[in-house]
C-alpha positions in Angstrom: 125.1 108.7 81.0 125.2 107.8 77.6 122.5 105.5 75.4 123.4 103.7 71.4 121.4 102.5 69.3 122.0 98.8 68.6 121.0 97.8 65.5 120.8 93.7 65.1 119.9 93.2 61.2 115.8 92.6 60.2 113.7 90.3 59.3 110.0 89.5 58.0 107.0 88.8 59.4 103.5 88.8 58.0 101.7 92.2 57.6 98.4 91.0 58.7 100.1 89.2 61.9 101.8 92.7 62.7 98.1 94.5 62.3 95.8 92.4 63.1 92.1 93.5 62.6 93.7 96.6 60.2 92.9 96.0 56.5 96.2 95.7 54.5 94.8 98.2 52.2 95.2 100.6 55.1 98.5 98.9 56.7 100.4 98.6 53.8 100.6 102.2 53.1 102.6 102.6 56.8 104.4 99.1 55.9 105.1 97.7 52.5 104.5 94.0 52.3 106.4 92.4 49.7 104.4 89.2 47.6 104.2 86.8 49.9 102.4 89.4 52.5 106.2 89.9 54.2 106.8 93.1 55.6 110.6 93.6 57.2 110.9 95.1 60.6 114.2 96.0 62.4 115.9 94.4 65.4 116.4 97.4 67.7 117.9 96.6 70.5 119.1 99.8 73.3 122.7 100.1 75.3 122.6 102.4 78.4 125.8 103.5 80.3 124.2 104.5 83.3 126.9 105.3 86.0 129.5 102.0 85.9 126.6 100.1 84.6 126.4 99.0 81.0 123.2 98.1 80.4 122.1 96.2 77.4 117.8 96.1 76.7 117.1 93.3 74.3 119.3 91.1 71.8 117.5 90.2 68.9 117.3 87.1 67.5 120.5 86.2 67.2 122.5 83.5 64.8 122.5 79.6 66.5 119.4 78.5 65.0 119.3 76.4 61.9 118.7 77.3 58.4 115.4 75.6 58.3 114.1 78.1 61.4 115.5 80.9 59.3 114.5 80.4 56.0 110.5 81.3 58.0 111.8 84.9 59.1 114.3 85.7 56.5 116.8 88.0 58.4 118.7 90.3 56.2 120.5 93.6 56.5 124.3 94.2 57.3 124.1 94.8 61.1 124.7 92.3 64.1 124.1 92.5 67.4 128.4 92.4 68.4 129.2 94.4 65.7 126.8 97.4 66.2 127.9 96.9 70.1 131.9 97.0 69.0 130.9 99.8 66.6 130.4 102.3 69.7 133.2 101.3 71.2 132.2 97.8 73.9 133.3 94.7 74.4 130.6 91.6 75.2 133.1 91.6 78.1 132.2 94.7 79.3 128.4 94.3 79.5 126.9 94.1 82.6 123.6 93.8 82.5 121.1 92.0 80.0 117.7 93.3 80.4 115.1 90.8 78.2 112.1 92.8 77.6 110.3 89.2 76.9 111.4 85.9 76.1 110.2 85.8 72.2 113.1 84.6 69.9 113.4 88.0 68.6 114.3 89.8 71.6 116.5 87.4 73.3 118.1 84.9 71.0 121.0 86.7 70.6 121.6 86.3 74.9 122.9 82.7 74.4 125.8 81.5 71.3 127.4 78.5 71.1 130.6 77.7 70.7 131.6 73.9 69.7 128.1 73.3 69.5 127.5 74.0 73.3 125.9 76.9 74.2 127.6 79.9 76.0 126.3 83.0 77.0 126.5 85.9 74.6 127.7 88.3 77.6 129.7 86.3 79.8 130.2 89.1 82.4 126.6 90.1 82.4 123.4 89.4 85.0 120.8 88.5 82.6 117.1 89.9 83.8 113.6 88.6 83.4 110.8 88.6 85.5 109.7 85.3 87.3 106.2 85.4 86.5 107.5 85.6 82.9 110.1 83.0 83.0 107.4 80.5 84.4 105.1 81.7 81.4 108.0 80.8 78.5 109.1 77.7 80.4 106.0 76.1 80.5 104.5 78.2 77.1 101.2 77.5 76.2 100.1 76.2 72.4 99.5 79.2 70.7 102.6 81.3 71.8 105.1 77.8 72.1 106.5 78.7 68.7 108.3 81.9 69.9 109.8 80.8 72.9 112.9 78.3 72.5 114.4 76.7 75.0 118.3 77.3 73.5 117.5 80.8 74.0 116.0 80.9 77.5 117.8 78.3 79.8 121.2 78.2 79.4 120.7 81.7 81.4 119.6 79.6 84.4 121.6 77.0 84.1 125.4 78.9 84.2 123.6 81.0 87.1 123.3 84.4 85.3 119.8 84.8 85.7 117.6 87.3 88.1 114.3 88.8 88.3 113.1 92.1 88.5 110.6 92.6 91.2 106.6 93.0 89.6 105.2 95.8 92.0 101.2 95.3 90.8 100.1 98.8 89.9 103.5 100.2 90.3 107.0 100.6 88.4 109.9 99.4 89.4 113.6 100.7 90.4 116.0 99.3 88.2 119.2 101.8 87.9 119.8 105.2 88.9 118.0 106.6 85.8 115.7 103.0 84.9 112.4 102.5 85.8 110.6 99.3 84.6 107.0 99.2 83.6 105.1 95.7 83.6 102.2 95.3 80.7 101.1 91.8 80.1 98.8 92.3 76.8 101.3 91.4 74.4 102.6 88.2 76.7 102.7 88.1 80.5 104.8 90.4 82.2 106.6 91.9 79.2 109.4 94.9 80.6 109.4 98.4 79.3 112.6 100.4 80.3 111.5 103.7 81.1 114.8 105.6 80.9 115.5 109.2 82.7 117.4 111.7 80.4 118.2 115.2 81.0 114.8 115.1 82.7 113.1 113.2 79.6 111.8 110.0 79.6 112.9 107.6 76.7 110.6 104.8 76.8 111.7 101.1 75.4 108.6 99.9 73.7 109.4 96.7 72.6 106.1 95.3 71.8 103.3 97.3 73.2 104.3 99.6 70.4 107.0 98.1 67.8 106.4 101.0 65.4 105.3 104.0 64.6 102.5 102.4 62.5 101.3 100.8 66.0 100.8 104.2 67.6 97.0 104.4 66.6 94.6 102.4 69.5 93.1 99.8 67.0 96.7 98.8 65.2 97.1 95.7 67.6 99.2 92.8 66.9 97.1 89.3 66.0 100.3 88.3 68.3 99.4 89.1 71.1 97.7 86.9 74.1 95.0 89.2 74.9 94.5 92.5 72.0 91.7 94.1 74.4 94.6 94.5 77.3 97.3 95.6 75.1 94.5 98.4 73.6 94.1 99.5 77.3 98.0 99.9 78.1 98.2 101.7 75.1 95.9 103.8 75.8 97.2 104.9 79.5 100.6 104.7 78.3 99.8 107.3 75.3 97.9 109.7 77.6 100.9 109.3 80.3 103.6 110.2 77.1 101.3 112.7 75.6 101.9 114.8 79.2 105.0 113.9 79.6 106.4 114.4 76.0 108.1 111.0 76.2 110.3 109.8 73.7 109.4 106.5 72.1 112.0 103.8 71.4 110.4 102.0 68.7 112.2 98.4 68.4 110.5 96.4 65.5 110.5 100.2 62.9 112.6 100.0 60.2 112.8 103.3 59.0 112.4 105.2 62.7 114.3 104.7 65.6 112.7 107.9 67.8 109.6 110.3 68.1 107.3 111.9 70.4 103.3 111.3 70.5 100.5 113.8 70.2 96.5 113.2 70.6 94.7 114.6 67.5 91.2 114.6 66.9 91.7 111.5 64.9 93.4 109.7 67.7 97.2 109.3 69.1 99.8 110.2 66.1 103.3 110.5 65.4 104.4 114.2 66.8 108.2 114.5 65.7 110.7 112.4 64.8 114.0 112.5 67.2 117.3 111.6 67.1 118.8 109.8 70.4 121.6 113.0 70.4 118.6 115.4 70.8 117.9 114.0 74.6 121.8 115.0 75.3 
């Protein structure tokens, strides 16, 4: 078994969006915003070789959209989502599995290209995986989260037939691979996936959103993003406790400076432990 990093360029995003009831004077010292209150944040996204599988988690935001939606996010940085996966040594061929943590356009835009002007799918030989209660939440989105979910990036998986669900087990996780476990958290958006990924008997844990970076470890540094803060504080919470334990690793997506580290509980609250590199779990 064998996990890369795959790095898919940045972009910018309000700081006070990203933190939510945290005063910038206290943010900003995590996350420097730049004049216009942009901060940058990295595209992370995660391959796992897991037996014949080849497992891709997340895509970013990918390159179809028009200059008009990209002038609002400013992407920048020298990596791509084909190149960092042709930099390890794959092919889109040889993917076999998409897993979309959510349906935002900056964890699955990169699933669908076009070519011509028609859209294709990024991984032609892959099964592309959401679950159903989420589908049904970004294909009929309501006002305040519409903006994030585009229909370009969402069904043209349905429509070539690439597209399955994970089964939601309430209160449980659920078998994915031989070495993947999905857990379901629904602060953030509604049924949002986090890998939970078997090592050497360590868990590396995908975090996509419930914990983008390490500046998001403390309970109160909650996104203004997402559809229900109070929920999203809870599954923090239990998660933390559960990685605490368990000295989990955390796969921070959104973190443009750190791709790894563990957790501890200090009398202040839940902090950054240790920073790790992805060849220490080997």
């Amino acid at each position: 078994m064998q996990v890369y990093s795959i790095d898919t360029g940045l972009f910018k995003l309000d700081g006070g969006a990203m933190f939510g009831v945290v005063p910038k004077q206290i943010w900003q010292k995590l996350v420097p915003a730049d004049e216009n209150n942009l901060c940058s944040f990295a595209m992370r996204c995660l391959l796992v070789v897991d037996g014949e599988r080849k497992i891709l988690i997340d895509t970013g935001m990918g390159e179809k959209q028009p200059e008009k939606f990209f002038n609002h996010y400013h992407p920048h940085g020298n990596d791509n989502l084909l190149g960092s996966i042709n930099a390890v040594g794959f092919q889109a061929e040889e993917i076999t599995d998409v897993i979309l943590t959510h349906l935002h356009f900056d964890h699955c835009g990169g699933a669908v290209s076009t070519k011509n002007g028609e859209p294709e799918l990024t991984f032609p030989n892959a099964t592309y995986w959401s679950s159903e209660a989420h589908w049904q939440w970004a294909t009929a989105p309501n006002a305040r989260e519409k903006a994030s979910f585009l229909k370009e990036n969402i069904l043209p998986i349905a429509e070539k037939g690439k597209l399955q669900f994970v089964a939601e087990i309430p209160g449980k996780r659920t078998r994915f691979s031989e070495h993947i476990e999905i857990m379901f958290v629904n602060g953030h958006t509604r049924s949002m996936m986090l890998p939970m990924i078997s090592i050497n008997g360590k868990i590396l844990a995908y975090m996509a959103d419930l914990i983008p970076t390490v500046a998001h470890i403390p309970l109160p540094y909650v996104m203004a993003y997402d559809m229900y803060p109070m929920t999203s504080l809870e599954e923090k919470e239990k998660y933390l406790n559960e990685a605490v334990e368990g000295q989990h690793v955390l796969f921070l997506e959104h973190d443009a400076t750190t791709m790894c580290c563990t957790v501890e509980k200090t009398e202040k609250g839940f902090r950054k432990k240790a920073l790790i590199r992805l060849e220490d779990l080997f």
